[in-house]
Backbone as numpy.savetxt, mean C-alpha at the origin, in Angstrom:
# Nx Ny Nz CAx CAy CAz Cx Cy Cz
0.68 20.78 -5.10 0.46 19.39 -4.73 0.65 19.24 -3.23
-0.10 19.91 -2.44 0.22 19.82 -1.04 -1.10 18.80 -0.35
-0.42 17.76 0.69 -1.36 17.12 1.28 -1.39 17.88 2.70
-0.41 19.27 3.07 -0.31 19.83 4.27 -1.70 19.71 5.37
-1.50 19.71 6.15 -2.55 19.93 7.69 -3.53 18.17 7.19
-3.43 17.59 6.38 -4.21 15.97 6.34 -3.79 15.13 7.33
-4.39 14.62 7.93 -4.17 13.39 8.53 -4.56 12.20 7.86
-3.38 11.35 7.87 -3.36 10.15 6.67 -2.74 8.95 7.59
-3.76 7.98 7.55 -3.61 6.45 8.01 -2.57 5.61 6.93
-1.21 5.09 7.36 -0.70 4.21 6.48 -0.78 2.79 6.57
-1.55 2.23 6.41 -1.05 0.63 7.11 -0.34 -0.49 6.29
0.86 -0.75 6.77 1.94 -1.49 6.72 2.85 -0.19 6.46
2.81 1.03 7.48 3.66 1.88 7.39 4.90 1.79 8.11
5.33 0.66 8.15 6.65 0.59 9.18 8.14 0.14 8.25
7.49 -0.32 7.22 8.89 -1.05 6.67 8.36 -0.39 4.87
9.39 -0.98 4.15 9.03 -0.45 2.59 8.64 0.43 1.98
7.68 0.30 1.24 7.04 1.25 0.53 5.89 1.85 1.78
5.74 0.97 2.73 4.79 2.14 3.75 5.86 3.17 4.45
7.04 2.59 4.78 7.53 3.57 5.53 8.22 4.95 4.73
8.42 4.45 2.98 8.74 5.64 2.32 7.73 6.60 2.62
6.32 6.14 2.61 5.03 6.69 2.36 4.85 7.88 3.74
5.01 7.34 4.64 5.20 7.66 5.96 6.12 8.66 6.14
7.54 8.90 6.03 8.84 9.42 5.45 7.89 10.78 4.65
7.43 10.56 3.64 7.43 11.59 2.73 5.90 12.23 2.97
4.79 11.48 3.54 3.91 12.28 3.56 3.95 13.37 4.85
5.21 12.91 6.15 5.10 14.06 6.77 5.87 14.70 6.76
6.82 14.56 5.46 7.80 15.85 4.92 6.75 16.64 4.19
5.71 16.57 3.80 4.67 17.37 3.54 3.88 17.95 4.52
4.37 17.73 5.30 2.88 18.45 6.56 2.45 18.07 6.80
1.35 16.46 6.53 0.87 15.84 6.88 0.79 14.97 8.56
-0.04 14.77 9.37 -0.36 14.04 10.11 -0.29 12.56 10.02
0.64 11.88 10.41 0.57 10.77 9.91 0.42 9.22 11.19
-0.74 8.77 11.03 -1.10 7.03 11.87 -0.11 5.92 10.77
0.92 5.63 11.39 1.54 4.35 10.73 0.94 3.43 11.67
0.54 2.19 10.65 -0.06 1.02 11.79 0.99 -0.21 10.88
1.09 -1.23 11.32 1.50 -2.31 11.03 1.60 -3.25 11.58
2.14 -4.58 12.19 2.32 -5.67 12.88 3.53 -5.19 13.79
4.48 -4.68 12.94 5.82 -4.57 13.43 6.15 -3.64 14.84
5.92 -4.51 15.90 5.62 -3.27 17.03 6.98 -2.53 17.21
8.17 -3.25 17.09 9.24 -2.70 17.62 9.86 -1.49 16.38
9.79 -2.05 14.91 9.95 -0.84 14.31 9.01 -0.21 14.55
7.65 -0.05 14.29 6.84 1.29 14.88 6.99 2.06 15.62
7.68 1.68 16.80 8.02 2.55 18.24 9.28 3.27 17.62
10.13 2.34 16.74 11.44 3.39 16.64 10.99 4.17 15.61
10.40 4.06 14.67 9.35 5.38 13.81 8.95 6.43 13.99
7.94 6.21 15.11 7.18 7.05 15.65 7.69 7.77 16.61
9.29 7.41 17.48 10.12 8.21 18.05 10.94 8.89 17.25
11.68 8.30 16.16 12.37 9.66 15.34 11.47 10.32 14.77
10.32 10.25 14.05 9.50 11.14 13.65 8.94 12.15 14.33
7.95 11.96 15.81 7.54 12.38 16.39 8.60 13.91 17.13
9.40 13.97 16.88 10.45 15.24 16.73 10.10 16.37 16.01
10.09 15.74 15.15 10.08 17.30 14.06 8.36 17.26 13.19
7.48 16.14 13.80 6.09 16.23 12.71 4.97 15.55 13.76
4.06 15.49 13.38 3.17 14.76 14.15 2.44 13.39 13.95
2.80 12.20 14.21 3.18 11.42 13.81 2.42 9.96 15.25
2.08 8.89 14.81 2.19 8.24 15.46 1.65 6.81 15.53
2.32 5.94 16.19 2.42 4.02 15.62 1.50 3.64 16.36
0.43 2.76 15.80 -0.54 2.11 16.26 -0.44 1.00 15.74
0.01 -0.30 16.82 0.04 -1.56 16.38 -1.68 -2.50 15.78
-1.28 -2.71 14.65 -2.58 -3.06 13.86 -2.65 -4.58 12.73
-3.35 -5.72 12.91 -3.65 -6.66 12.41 -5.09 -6.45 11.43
-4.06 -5.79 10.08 -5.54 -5.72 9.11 -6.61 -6.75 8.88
-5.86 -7.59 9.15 -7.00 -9.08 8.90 -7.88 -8.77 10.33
-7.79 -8.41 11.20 -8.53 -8.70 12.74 -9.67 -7.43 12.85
-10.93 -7.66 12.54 -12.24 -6.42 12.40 -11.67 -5.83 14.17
-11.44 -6.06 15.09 -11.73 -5.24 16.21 -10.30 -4.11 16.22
-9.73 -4.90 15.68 -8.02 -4.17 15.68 -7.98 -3.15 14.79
-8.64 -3.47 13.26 -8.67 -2.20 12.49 -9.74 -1.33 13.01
-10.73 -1.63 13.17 -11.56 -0.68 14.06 -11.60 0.54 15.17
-10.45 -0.52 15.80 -8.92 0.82 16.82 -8.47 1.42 16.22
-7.53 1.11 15.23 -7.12 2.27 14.27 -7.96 2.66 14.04
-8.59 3.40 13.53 -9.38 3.77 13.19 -9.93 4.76 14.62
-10.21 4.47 15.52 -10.44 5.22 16.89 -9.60 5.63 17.10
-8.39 5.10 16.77 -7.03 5.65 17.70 -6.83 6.93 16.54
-6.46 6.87 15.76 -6.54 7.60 14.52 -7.37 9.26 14.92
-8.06 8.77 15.28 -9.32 10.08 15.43 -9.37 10.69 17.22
-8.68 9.80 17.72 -8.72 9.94 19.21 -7.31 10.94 19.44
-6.46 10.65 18.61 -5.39 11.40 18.50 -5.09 12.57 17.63
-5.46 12.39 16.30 -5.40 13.83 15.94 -6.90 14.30 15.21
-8.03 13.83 15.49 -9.03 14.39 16.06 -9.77 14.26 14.21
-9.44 13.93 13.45 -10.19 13.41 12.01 -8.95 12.47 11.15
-9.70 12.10 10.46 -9.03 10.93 9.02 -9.40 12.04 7.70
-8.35 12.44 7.34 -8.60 13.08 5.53 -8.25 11.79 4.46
-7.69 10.97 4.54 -7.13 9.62 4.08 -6.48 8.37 4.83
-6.62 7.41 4.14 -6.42 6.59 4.27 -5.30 6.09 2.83
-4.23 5.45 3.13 -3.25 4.61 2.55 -2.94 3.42 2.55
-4.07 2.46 2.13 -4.08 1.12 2.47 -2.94 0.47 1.81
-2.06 -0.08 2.19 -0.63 -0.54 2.12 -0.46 -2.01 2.65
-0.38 -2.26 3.73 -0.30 -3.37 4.02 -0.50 -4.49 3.06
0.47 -5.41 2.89 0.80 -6.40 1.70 1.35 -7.79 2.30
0.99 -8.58 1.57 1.85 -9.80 2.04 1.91 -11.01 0.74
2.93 -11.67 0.64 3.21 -12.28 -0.41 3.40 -13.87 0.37
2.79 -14.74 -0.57 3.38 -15.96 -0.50 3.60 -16.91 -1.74
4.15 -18.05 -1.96 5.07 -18.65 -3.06 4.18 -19.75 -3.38
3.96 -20.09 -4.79 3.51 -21.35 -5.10 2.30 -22.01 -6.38
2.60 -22.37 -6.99 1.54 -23.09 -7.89 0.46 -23.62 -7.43
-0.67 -23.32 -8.63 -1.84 -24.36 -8.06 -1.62 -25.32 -7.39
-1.13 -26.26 -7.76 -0.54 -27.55 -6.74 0.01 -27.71 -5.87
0.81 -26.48 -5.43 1.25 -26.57 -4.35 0.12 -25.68 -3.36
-0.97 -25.62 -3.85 -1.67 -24.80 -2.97 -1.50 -24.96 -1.71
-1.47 -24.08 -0.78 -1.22 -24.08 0.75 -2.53 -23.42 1.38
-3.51 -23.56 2.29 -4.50 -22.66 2.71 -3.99 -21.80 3.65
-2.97 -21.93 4.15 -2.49 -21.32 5.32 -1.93 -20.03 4.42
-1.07 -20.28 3.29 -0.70 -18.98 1.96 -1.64 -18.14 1.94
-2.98 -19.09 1.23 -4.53 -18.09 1.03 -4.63 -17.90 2.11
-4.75 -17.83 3.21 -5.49 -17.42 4.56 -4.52 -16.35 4.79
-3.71 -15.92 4.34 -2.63 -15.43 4.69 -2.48 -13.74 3.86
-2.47 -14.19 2.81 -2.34 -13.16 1.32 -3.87 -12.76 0.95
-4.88 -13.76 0.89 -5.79 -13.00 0.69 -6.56 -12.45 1.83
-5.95 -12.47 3.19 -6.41 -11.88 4.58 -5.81 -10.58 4.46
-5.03 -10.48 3.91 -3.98 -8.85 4.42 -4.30 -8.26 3.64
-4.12 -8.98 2.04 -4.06 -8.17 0.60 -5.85 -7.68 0.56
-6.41 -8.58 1.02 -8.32 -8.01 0.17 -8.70 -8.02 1.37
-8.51 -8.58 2.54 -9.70 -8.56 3.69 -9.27 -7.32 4.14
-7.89 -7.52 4.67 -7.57 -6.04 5.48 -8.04 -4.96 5.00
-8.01 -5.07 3.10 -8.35 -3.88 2.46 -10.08 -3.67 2.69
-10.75 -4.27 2.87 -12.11 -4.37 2.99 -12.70 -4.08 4.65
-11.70 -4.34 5.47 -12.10 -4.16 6.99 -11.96 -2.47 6.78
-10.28 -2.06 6.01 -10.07 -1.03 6.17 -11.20 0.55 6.06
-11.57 0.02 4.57 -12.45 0.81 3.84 -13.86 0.41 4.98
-14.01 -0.49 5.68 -15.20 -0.87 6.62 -15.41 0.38 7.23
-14.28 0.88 8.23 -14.05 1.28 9.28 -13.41 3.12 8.90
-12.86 3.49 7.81 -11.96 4.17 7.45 -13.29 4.96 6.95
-13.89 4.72 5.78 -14.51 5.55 4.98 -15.74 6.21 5.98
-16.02 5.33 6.62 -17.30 6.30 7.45 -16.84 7.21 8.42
-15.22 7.27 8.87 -14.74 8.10 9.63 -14.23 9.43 8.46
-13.94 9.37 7.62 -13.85 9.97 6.93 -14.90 11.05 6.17
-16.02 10.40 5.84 -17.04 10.83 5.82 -17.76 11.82 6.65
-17.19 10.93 7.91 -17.82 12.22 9.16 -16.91 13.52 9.11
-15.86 13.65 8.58 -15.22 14.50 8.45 -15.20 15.35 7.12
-16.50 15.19 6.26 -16.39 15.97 5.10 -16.08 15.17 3.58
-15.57 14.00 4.04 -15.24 13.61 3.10 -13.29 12.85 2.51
-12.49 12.26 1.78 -11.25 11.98 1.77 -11.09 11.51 0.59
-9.67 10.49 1.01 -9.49 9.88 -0.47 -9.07 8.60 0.15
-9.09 7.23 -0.02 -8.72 6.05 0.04 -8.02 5.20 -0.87
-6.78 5.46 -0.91 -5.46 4.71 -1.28 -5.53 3.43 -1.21
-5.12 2.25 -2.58 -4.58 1.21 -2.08 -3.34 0.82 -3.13
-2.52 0.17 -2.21 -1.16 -0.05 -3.25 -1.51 -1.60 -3.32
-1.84 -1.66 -4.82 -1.67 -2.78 -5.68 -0.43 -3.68 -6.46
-0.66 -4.38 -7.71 0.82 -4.63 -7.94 0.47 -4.55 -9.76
1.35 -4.71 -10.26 1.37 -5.16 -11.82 0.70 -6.32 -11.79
1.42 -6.72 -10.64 1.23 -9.10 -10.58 -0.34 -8.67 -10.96
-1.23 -7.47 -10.97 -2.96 -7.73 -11.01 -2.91 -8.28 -12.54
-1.91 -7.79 -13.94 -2.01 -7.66 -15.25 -1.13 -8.98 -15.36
0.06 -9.07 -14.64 0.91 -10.06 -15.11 1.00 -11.57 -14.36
0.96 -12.69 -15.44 0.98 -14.14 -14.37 2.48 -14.33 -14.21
2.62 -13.96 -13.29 4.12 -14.17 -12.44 4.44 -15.63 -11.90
4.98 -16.39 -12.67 5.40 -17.44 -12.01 5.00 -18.35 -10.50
4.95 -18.66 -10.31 4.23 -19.43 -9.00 4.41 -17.97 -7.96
3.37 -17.12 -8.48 2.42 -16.30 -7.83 1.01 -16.33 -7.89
0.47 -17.39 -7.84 -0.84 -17.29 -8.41 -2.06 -16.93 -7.32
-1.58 -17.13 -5.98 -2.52 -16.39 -5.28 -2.45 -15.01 -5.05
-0.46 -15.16 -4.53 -0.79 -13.19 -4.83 -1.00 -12.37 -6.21
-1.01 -12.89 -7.50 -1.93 -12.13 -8.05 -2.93 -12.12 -8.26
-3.68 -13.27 -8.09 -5.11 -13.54 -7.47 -5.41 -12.41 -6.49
-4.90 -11.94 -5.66 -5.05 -11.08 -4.76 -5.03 -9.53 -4.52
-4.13 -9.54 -6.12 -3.89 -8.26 -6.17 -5.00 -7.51 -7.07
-5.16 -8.49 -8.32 -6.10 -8.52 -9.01 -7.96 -8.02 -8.74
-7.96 -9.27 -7.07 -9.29 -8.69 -6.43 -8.99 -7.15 -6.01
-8.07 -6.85 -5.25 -7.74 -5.38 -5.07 -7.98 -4.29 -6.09
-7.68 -4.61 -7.11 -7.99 -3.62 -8.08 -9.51 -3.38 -8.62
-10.10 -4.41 -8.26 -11.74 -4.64 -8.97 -12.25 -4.18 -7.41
-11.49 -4.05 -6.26 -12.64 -3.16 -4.84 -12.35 -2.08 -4.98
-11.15 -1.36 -5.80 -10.79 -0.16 -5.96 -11.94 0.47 -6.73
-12.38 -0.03 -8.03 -13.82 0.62 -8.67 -14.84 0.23 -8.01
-15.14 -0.57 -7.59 -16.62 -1.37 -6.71 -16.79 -0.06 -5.25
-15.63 0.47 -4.95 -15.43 1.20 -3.85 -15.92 2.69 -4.08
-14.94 3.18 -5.80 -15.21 4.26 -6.44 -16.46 4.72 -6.50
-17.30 3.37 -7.22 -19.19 3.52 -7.24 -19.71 3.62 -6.14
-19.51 2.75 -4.61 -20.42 2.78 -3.62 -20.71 4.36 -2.59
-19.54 4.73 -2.95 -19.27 5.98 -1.95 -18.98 7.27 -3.07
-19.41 7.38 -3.99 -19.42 8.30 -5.24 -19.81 9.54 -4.02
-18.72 10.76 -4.51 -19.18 11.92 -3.82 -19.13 12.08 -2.16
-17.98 10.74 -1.52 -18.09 10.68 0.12 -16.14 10.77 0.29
-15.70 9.45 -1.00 -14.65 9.74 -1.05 -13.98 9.55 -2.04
-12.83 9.78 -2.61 -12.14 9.54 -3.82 -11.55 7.80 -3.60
-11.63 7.00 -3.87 -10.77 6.40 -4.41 -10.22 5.49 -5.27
-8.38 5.50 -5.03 -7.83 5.28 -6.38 -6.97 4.33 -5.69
-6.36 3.83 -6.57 -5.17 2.52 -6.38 -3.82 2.77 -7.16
-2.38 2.62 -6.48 -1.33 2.76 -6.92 -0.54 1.36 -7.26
0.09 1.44 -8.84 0.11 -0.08 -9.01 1.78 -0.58 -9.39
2.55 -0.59 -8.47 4.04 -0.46 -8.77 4.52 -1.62 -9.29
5.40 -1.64 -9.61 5.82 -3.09 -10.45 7.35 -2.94 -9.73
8.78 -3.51 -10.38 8.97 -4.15 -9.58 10.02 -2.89 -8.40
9.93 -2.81 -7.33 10.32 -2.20 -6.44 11.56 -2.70 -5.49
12.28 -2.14 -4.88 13.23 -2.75 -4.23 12.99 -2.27 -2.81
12.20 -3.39 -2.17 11.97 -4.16 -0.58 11.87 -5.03 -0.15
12.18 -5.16 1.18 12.26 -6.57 1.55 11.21 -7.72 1.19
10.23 -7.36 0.99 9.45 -8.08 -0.54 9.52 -8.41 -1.14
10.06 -7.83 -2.37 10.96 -7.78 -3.38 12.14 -9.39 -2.86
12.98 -8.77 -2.25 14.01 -9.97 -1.46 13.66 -11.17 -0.95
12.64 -11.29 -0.63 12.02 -12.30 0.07 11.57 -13.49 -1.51
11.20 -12.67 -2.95 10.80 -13.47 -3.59 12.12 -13.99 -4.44
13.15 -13.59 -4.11 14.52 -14.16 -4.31 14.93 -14.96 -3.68
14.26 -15.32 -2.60 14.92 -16.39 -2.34 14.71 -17.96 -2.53
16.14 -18.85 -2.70 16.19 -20.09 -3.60 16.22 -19.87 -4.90
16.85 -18.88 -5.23 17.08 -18.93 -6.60 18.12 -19.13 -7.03
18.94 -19.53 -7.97 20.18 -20.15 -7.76 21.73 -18.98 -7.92
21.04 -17.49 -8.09 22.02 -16.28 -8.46 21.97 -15.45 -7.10
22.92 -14.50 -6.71 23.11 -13.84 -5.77 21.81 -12.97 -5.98
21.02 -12.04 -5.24 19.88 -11.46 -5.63 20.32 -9.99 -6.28
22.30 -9.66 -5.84 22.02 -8.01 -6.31 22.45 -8.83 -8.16
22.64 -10.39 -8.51 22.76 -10.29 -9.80 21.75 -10.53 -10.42
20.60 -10.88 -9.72 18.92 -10.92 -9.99 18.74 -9.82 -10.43
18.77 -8.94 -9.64 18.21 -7.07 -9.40 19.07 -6.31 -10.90
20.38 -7.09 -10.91 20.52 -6.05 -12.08 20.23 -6.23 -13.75
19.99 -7.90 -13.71 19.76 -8.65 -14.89 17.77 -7.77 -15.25
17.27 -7.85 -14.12 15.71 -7.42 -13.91 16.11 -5.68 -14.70
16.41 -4.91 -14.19 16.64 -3.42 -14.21 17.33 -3.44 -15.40
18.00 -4.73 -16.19 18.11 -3.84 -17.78 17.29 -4.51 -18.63
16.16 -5.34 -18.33 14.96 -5.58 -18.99 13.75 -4.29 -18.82
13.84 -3.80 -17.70 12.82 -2.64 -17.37 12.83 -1.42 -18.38
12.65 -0.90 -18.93 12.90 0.12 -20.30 13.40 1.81 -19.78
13.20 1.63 -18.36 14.18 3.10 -17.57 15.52 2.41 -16.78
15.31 1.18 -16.87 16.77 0.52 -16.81 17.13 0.27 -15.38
15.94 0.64 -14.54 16.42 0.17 -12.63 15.22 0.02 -12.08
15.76 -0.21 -11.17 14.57 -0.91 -10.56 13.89 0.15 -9.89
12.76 0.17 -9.57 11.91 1.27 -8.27 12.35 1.64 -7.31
11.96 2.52 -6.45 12.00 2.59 -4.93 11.12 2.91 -4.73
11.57 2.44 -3.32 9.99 3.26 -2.23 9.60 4.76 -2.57
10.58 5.35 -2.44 10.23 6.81 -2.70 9.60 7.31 -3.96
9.65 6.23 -4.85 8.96 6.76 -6.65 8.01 6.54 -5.79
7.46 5.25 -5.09 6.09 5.34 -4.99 5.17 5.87 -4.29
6.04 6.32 -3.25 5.60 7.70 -2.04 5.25 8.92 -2.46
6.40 9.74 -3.54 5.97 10.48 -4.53 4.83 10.96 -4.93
4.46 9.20 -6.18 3.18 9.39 -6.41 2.05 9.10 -5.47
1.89 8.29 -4.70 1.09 8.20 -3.56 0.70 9.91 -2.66
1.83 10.55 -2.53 1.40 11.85 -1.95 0.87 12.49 -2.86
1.18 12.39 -4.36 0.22 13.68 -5.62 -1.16 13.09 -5.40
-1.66 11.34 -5.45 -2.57 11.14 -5.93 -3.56 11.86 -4.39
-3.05 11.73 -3.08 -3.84 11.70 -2.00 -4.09 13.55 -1.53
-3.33 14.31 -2.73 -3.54 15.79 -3.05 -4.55 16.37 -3.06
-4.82 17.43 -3.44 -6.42 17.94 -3.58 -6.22 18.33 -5.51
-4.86 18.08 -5.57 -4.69 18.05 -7.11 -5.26 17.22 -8.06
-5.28 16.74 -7.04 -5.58 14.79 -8.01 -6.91 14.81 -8.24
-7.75 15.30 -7.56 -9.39 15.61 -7.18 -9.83 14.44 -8.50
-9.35 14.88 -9.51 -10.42 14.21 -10.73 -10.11 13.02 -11.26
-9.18 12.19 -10.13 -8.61 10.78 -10.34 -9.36 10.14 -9.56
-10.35 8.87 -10.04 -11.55 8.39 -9.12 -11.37 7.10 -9.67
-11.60 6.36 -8.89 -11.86 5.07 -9.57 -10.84 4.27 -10.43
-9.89 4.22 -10.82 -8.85 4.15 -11.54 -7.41 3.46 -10.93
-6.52 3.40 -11.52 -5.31 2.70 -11.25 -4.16 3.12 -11.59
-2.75 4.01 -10.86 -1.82 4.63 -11.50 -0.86 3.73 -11.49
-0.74 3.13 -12.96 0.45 2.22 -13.09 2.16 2.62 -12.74
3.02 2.36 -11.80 4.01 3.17 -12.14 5.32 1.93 -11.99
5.49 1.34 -13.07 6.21 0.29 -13.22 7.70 0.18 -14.57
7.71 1.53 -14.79 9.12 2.05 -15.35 8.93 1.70 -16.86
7.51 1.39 -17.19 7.67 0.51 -18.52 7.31 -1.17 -18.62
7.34 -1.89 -17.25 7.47 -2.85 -17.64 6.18 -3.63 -18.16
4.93 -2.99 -18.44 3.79 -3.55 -18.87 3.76 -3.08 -20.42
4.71 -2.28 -20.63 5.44 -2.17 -22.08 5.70 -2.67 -23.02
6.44 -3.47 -22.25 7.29 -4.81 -22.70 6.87 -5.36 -23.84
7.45 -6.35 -25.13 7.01 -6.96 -26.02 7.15 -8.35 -25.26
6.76 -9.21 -25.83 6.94 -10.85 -25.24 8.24 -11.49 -25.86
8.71 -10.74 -26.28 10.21 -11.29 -26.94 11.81 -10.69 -26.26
């Protein structure tokens, strides 16, 4: 299961599940472009990393076509091809139909489906020029489950999963790709949808983790894990598709 000598784009590789991703794909050998918003963690990233792997932060606004487009140059300007792409970058916001906010949608479905759509814009034909890759996107459960006044981000996640096959068909034989679909994980994500709730969040986190049927909650690293097998040359015959990895919780009975 080696992704060794690849160069792999992460974007929203600075914090969470990108930076596990980041973390573990260049404990594999891998070449790794973390892009994200976050300029100041990126720089401290890409300085402890850049030590011992080859590695490096390109500040990037997935929603903005000229910005992912840089990545994407910068990407190739620096270590000279794209074998993958790890579309990551996520963003969550809170609320019921009624409380609809456009600034939420402009927001969640800019990062979650546009970014993912600029990405694959700009990503797959660089890739292509290089023989060919695989294109990653981390999805959520929220695509299967109606989560409580989440209804745009699973609205969002949902479209993500239907560009993941629409993507599979258009580029059949240019590049692989697949979508990773974690359920519930522990990041500042995760934390962020705790808040205003009326319990401390580590008594949230543990009430959650003995409903889950492996009994805890995720980490970044389960999903880095699988994210490095699927972006393998192992994986080859995983196309189009969705690797659920949510401990069980789509398991679940309704009782």
């Amino acid at each position: 299961m080696s992704i060794e000598g690849k160069t792999i784009i992460v974007t929203g590789g600075t914090s969470g599940i990108g930076e596990a991703c980041t973390r573990e794909f260049v404990s594999r050998g891998a070449s790794v472009v973390m892009a994200s918003i976050q300029q100041a963690e990126g720089e401290a990233l890409e300085a402890e990393l850049s030590t011992t792997s080859r590695s490096k932060f390109i500040h990037c606004d997935v929603t903005q076509d000229d910005q992912v487009q840089a990545l994407i140059e910068g990407a190739l300007a620096t270590f000279g091809r794209v074998d993958a792409i790890h579309c990551n970058a996520g963003a969550w916001g809170k609320g019921t139909a009624e409380e609809f906010d456009e600034a939420i949608w402009n927001k969640v479905m800019g990062v979650n489906v546009k970014g993912a759509l600029l990405t694959a814009k700009y990503g797959i034909p660089a890739m292509r020029a290089c023989g060919g890759g695989t294109f990653l996107a981390t999805t959520s459960v929220a695509a299967q489950i109606g989560f409580p006044q989440h209804a745009v981000y699973c609205a969002s996640k949902a479209a993500l999963e239907a560009l993941v096959r629409c993507l599979a068909m258009d580029y059949a034989g240019i590049v692989r790709v697949v979508g990773i679909s974690p359920g519930t994980i522990d990041t500042p994500m995760l934390a962020a949808t705790c808040e205003g709730w009326d319990k401390p969040v580590e008594e949230l986190y543990a009430e959650v983790a003995e409903r889950i049927p492996v009994r805890r909650l995720g980490t970044p690293q389960d999903v880095a894990k699988a994210a490095a097998f699927l972006l393998s040359d192992d994986a080859s015959y995983i196309n189009g598709t969705i690797l659920t990895l949510d401990g069980g919780t789509l398991a679940l009975p309704p009782w």
